[in-house]
C-alpha positions as CSV (number, residue, x, y, z in Angstrom):
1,X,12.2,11.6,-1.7
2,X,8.8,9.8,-1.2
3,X,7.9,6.6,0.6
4,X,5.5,4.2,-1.3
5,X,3.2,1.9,0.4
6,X,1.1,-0.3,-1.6
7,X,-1.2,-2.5,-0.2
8,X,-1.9,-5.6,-2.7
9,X,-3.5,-9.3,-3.1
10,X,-0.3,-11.3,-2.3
11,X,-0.4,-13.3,-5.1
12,X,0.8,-10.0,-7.2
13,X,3.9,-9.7,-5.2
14,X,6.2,-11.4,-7.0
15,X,5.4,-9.7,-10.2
16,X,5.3,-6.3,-8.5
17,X,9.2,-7.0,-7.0
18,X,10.2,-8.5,-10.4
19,X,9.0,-4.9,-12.5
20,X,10.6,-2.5,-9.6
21,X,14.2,-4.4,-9.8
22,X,14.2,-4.0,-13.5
23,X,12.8,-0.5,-13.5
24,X,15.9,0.5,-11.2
25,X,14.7,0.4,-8.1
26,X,17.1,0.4,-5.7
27,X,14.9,-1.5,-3.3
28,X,12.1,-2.6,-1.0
29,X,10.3,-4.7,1.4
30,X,7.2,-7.1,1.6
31,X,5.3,-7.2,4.8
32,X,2.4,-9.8,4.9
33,X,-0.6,-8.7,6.8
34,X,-4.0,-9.3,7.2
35,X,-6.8,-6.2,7.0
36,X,-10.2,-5.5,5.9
37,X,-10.6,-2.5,4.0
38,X,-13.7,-2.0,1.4
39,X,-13.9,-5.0,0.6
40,X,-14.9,-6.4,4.4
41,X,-14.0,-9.8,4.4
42,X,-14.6,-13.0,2.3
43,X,-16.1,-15.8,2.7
44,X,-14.9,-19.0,3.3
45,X,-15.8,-23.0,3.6
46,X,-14.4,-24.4,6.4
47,X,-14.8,-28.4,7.8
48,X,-15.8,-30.4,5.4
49,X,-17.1,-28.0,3.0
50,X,-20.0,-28.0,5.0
51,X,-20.1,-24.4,6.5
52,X,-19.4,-21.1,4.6
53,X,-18.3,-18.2,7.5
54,X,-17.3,-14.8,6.5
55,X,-13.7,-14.2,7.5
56,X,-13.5,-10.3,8.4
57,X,-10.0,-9.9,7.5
58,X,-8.2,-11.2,4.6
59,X,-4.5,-11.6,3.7
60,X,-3.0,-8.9,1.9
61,X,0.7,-7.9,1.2
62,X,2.8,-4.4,1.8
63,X,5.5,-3.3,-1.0
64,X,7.2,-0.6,0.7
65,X,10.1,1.4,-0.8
66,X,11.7,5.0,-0.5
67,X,12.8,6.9,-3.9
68,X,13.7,9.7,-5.4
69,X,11.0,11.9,-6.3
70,X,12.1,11.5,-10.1
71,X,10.9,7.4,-9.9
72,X,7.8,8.3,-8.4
73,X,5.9,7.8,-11.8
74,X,7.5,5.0,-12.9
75,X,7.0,2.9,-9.8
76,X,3.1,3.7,-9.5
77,X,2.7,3.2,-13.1
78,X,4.4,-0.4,-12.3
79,X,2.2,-0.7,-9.4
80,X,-1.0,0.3,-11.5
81,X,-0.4,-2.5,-14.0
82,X,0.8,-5.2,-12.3
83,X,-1.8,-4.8,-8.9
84,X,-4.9,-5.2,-10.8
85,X,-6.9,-7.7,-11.7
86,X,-8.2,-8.0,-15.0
87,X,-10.5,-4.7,-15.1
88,X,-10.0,-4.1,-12.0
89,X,-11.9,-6.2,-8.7
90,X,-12.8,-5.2,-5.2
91,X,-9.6,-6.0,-3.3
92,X,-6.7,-4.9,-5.8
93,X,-5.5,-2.7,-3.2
94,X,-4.3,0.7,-2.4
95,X,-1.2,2.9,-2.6
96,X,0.4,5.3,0.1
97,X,2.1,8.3,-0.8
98,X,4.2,9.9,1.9
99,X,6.9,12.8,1.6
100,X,10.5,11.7,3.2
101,X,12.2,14.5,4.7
102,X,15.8,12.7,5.1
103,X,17.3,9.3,4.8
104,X,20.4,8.5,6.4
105,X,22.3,5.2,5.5
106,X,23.7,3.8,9.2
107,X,26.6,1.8,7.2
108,X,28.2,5.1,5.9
109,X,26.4,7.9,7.3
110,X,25.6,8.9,3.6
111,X,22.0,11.0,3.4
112,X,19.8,11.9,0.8
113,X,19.5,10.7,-2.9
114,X,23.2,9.0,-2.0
115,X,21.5,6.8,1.2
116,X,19.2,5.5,-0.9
């Protein structure tokens, strides 16, 4: 099993959670976050349009979800296509790749694939 992490531009959310459901997915959770990665900020008009300031962080979004290692290509490719913008901008994001070792569903003690 593999835990996914992808860190996007909120607005692709929605889209993102819409392609995993019908892909299969069994599930997974949004987070929203603010963080500066390459990108280091934007900037921004604040008042009365009067002063631009660089905001250091920005507001970004974490899909997170656990699968079997067999979906592992079909949720990046899903990620891939539906994270970027256009060609491809500064601030599209990044994806985590973690190994899971076990999973354990509280409700019914079921582990493994079942758990998930």
């Amino acid at each position: 099993m593999i835990k996914i992490e992808a860190i996007i531009k909120p607005e692709k959310a929605n889209s993102i959670g819409l392609a995993l459901e019908e892909a299969g997915v069994g599930g997974y959770f949004l987070s929203n976050i603010t963080g500066k990665g390459n990108q280091k900020g934007v900037e921004v008009t604040t008042g009365r349009g009067t002063t631009k300031i660089t905001r250091s962080s920005v507001p970004k979004t974490v899909i997170t979800t656990v699968v079997d290692d067999s979906q592992k290509q079909k949720v990046l490719d899903i990620v891939l296509e539906y994270a970027k913008t256009g060609d491809g901008e500064i601030g599209d994001g990044k994806i985590f790749i973690t190994k899971v070792d076990e999973v354990i569903r509280v409700r019914t003690n079921e582990t493994g694939k079942e758990a998930l």
